[in-house]
C-alpha positions in Angstrom: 122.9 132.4 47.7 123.7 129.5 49.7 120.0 128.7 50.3 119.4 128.8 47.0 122.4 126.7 46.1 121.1 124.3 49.2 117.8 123.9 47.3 118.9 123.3 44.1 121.4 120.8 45.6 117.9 119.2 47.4 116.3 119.1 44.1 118.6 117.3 42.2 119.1 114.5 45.0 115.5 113.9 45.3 115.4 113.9 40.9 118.5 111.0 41.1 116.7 109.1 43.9 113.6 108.9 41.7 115.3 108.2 38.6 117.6 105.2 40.4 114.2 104.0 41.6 112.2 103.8 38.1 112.2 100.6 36.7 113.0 100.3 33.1 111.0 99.1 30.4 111.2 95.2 29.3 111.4 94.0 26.0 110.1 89.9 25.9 111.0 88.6 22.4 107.8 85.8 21.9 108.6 82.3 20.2 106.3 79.9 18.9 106.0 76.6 20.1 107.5 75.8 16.6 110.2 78.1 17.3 109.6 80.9 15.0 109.8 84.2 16.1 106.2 85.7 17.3 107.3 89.7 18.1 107.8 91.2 20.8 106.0 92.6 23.6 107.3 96.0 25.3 106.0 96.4 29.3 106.1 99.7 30.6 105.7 101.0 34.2 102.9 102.9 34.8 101.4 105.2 37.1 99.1 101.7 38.6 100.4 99.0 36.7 101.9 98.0 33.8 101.8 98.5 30.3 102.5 96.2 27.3 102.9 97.2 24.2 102.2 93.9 22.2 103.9 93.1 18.6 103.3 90.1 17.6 103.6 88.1 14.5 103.5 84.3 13.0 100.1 83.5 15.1 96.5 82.0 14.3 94.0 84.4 13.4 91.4 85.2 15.5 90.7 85.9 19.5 93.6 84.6 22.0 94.0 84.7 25.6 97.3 86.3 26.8 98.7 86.1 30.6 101.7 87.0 33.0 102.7 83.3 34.2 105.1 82.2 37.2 107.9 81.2 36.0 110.6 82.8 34.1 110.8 79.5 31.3 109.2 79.2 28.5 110.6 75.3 27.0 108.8 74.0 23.6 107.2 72.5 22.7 104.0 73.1 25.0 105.4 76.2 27.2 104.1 74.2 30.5 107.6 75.1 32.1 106.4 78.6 32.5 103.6 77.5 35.4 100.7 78.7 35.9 99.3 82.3 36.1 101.0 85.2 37.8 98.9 84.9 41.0 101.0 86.2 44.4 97.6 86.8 46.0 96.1 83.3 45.4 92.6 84.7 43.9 90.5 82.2 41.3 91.1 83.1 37.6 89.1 85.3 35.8 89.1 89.0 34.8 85.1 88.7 35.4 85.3 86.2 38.7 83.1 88.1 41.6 86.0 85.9 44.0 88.8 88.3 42.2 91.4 87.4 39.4 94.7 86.3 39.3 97.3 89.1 38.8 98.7 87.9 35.9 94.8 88.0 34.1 94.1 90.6 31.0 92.4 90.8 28.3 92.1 89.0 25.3 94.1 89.9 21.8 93.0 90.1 18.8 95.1 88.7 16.0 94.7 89.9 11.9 93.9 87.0 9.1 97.8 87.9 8.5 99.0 86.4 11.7 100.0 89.9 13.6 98.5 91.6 16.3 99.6 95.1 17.5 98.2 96.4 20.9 98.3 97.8 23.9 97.7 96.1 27.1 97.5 97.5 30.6 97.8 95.3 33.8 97.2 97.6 37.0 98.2 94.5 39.3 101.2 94.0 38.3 105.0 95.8 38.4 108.2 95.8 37.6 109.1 97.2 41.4 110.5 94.6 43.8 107.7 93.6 45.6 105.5 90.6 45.3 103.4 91.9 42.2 106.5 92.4 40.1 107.0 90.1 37.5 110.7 90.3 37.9 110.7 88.8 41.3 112.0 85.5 41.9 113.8 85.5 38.6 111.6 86.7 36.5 108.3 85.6 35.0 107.0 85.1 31.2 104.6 86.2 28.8 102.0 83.4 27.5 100.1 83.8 24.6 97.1 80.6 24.4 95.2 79.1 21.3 92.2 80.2 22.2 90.3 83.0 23.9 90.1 83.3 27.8 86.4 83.2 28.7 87.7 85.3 31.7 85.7 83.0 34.3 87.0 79.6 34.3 89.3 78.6 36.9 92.4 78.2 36.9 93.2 79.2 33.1 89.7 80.5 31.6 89.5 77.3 29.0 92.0 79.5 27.0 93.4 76.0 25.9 97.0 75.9 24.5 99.8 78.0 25.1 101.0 78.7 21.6 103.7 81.8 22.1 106.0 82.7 25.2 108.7 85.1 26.2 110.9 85.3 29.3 110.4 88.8 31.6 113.6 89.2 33.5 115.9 92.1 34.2 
């Protein structure tokens, strides 16, 4: 009985210490750079990764580039406060780059003639741990949405052009 109860006891220790350890999910509420609201985007730990689960609304129609930046800002009306890409390793930009991409690379989005877009991104460099991949370290990071689409070579930004959405990923 006291075995039993000793690994049931065990159990539930090991349960708590992997629940304290998960990271929770992060909502980033987008803006335009004329201040309207542009969704949300929900990011999800995953197994490798990240995943975002993209909502957004009030945007150009057509093929846009979308990134992790470096800073946790996103000031109108250009969204340059929120640096560059989400690169802790220092690689050259570009999901297709035979040199490696920065962390903070993904795919392009697709947005309807009605303005919206509703996807779902994953980013297997990235976190929301509390090492150097996570984009809550060092206060946080944002979410940049550009006007046009990332030709997923071109370094440092893929000619994606300008950043016309952004929301703030902090704790």
């Amino acid at each position: 009985m006291k075995r039993k109860m000793l690994c049931t006891m065990s159990l539930l220790a090991v349960i708590a210490c992997c629940a304290a350890g998960r990271a929770e999910d992060v909502t980033v509420r987008l803006t335009t750079a004329q201040g309207q609201d542009a969704g949300t985007a929900i990011i999800k730990t995953a197994s490798h990764g990240v995943i975002v689960q993209l909502k957004a609304k009030n945007l150009p129609a057509g093929e846009h580039g979308i990134h992790f930046h470096q800073s946790a800002k996103c000031d109108p009306p250009d969204f340059k406060t929120a640096g560059p890409h989400f690169n802790p390793e220092g690689k050259k930009h570009g999901l297709k780059n035979p040199e490696g991409h920065h962390a903070g690379d993904m795919k392009n989005v697709i947005v309807a003639a009605n303005g919206t877009a509703r996807t779902t991104i994953v980013d297997n460099d990235v976190n929301l741990g509390d090492d150097s991949h996570s984009l809550l370290s060092n206060g946080g990071t944002s979410l940049v949405i550009h006007a046009k689409p990332d030709d997923m070579r071109t370094d440092p930004t893929g000619n994606s052009g300008d950043r016309i959405a952004c929301g703030v990923i902090t704790k």
